[in-house]
Backbone as ProteinMPNN parsed JSONL, in Angstrom:
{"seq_chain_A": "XXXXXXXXXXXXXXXXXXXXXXXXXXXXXXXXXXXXXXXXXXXXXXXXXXXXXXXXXXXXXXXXXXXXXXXXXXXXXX", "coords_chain_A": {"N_chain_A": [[106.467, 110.526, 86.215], [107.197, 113.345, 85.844], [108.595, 116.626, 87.174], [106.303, 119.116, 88.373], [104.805, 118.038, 86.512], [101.51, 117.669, 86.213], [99.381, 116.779, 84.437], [99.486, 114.144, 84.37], [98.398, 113.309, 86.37], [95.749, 114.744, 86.536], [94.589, 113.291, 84.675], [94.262, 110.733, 85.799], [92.368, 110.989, 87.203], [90.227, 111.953, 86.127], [89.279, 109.844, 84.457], [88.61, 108.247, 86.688], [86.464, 109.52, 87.412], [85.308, 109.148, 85.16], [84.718, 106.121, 85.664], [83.329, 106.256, 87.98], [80.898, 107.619, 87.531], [79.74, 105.913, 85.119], [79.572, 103.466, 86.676], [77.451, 104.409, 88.41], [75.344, 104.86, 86.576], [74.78, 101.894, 86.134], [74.035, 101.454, 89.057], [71.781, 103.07, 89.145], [69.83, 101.617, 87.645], [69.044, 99.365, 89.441], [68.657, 100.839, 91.517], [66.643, 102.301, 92.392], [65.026, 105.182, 93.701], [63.782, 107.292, 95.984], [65.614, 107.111, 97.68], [67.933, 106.879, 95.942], [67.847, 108.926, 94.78], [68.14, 110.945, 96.794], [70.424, 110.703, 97.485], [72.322, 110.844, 94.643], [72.091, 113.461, 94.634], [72.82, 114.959, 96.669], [75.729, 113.996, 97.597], [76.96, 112.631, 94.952], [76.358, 114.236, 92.67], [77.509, 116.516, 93.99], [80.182, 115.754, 94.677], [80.973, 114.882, 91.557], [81.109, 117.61, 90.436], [82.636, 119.063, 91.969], [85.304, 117.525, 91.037], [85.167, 118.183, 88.592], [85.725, 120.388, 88.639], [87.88, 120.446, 89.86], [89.949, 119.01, 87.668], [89.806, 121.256, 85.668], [90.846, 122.856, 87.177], [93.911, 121.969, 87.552], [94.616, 121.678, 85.101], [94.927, 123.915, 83.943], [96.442, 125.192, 85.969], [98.869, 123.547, 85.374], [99.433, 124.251, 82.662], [100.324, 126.824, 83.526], [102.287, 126.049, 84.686], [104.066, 124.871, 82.825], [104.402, 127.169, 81.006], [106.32, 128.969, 82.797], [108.408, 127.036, 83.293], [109.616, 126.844, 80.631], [109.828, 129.414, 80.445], [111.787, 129.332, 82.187], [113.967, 127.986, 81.277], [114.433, 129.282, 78.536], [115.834, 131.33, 79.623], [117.769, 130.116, 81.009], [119.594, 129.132, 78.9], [120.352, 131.631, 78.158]], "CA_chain_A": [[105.92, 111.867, 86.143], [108.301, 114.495, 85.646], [108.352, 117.679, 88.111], [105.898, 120.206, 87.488], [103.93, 117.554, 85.639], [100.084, 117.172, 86.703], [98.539, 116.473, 83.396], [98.71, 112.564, 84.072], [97.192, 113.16, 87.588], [94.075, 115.089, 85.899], [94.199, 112.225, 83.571], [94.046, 109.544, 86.374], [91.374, 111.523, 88.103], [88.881, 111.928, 84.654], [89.006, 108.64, 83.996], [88.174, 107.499, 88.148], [85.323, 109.972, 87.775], [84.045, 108.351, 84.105], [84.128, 104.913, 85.863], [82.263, 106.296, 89.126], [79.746, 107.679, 86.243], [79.306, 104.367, 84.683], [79.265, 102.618, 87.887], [76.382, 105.227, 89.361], [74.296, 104.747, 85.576], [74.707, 101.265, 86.342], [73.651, 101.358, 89.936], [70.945, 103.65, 89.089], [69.309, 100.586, 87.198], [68.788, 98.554, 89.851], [68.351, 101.432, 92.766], [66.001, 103.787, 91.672], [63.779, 105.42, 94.336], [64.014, 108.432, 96.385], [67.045, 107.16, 98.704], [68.804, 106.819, 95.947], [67.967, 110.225, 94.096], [69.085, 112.298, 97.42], [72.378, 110.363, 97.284], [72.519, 111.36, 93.765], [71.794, 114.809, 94.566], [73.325, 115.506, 98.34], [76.832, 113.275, 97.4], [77.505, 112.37, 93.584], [76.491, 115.794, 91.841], [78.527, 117.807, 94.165], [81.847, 115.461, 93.941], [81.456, 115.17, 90.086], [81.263, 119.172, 90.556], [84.321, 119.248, 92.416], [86.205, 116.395, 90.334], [85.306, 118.326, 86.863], [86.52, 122.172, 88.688], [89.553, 120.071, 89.894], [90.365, 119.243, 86.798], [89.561, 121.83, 85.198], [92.353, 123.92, 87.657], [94.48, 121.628, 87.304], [94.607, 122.147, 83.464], [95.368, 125.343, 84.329], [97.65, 125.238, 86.675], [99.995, 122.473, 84.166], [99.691, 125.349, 81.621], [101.09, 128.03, 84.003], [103.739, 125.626, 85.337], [104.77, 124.821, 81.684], [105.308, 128.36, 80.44], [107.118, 128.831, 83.528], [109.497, 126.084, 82.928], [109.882, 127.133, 79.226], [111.044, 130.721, 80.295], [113.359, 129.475, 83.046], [114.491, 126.718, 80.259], [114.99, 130.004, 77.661], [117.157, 132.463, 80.522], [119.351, 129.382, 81.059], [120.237, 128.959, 77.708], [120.986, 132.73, 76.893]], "C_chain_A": [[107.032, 112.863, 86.454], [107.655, 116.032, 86.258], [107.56, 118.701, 87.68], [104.513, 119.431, 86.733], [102.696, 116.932, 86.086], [99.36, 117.203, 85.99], [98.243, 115.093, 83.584], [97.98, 112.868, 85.677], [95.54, 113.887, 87.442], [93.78, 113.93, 84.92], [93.757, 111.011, 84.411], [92.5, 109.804, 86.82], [89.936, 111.747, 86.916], [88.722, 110.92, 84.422], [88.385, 107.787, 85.455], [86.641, 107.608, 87.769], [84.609, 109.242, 86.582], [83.538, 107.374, 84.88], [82.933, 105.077, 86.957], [80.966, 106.723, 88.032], [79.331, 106.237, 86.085], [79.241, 103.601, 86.006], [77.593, 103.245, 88.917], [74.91, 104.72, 87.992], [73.712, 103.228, 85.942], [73.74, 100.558, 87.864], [72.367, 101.658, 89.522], [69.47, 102.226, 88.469], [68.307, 99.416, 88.223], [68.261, 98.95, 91.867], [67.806, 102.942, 92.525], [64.813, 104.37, 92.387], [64.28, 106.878, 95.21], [65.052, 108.539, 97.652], [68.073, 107.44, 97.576], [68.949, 108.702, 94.721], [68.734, 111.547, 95.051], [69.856, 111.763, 97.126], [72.703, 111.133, 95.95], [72.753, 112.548, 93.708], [72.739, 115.582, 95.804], [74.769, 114.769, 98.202], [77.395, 113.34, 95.97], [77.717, 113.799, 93.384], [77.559, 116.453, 92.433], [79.876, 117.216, 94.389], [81.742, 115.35, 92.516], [81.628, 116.664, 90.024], [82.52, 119.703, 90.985], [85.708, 118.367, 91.47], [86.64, 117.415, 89.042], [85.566, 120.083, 87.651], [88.142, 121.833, 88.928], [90.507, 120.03, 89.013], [91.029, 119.594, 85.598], [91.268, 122.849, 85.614], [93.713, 123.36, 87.376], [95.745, 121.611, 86.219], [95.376, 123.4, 83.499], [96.579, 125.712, 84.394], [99.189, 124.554, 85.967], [100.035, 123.49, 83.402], [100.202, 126.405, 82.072], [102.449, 127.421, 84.597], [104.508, 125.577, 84.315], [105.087, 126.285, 80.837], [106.441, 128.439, 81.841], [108.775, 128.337, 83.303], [110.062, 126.509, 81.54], [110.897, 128.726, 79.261], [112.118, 130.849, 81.724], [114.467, 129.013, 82.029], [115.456, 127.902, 79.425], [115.829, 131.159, 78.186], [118.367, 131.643, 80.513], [120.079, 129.397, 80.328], [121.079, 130.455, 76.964], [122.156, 133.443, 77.759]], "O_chain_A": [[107.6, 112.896, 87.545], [106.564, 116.499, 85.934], [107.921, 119.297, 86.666], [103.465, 120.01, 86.447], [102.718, 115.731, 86.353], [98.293, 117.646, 86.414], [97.171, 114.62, 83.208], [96.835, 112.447, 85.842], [94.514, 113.609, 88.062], [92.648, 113.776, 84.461], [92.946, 110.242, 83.895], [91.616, 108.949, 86.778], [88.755, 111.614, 87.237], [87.584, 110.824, 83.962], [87.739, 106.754, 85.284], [85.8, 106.71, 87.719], [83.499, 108.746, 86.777], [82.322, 107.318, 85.06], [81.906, 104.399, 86.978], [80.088, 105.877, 87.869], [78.669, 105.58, 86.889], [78.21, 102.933, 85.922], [76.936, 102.651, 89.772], [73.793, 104.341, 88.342], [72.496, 103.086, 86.072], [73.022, 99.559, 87.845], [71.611, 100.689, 89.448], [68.362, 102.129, 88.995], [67.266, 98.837, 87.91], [67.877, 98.275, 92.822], [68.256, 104.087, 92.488], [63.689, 104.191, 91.918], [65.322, 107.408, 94.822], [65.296, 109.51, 98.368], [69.053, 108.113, 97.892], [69.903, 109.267, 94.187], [69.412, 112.51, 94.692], [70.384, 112.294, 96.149], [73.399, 112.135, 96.115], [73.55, 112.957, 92.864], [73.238, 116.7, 95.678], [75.266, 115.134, 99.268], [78.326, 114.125, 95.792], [78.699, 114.473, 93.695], [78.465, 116.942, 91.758], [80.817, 118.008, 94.33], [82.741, 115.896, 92.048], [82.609, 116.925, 89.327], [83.238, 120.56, 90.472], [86.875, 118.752, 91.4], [87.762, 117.555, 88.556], [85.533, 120.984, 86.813], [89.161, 122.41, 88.547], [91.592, 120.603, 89.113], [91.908, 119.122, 84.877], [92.211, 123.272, 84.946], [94.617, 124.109, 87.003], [96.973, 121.568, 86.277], [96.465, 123.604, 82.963], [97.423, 126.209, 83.648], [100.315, 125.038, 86.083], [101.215, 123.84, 83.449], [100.646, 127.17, 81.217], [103.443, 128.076, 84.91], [105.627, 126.075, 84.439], [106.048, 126.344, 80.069], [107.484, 127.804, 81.68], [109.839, 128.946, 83.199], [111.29, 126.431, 81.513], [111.909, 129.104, 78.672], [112.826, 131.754, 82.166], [115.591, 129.509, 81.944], [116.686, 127.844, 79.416], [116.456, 131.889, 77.417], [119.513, 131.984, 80.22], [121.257, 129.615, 80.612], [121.847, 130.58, 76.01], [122.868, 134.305, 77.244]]}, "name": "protein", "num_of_chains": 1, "seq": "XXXXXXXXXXXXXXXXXXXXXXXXXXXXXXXXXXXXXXXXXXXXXXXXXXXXXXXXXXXXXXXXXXXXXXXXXXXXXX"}
């Protein structure tokens, strides 16, 4: 990972949260009653909420570091 570069760490982190997904659909199957709907509700929802704003800033943030880099990149050169 090259400096500056937090596109593969939003990439590691989208793909954790699919599997916790699929691992919760999965659960859900076999634990389906009103313990496991607060969990669902008081735990999951609000880290997938935080996971997918993390993200989300993340995204962001990689797109403001990379112009950045692009117009230190284009002063050096002139």
């Amino acid at each position: 990972m090259r400096a500056g570069d937090v596109s593969s760490g939003a990439a590691q982190l989208a793909k954790a949260a699919e599997r916790l997904e699929a691992a919760w659909l999965e659960t859900r199957e076999h634990w389906n009653d009103a313990n496991s709907l607060a969990f669902e509700q008081t735990e999951l929802m609000p880290l997938m909420h935080a996971v997918k704003l993390t993200i989300e800033s993340t995204q962001l943030y990689g797109s403001v570091v990379r112009k950045a880099q692009n117009a230190c990149n284009a002063e050096a050169h002139d």
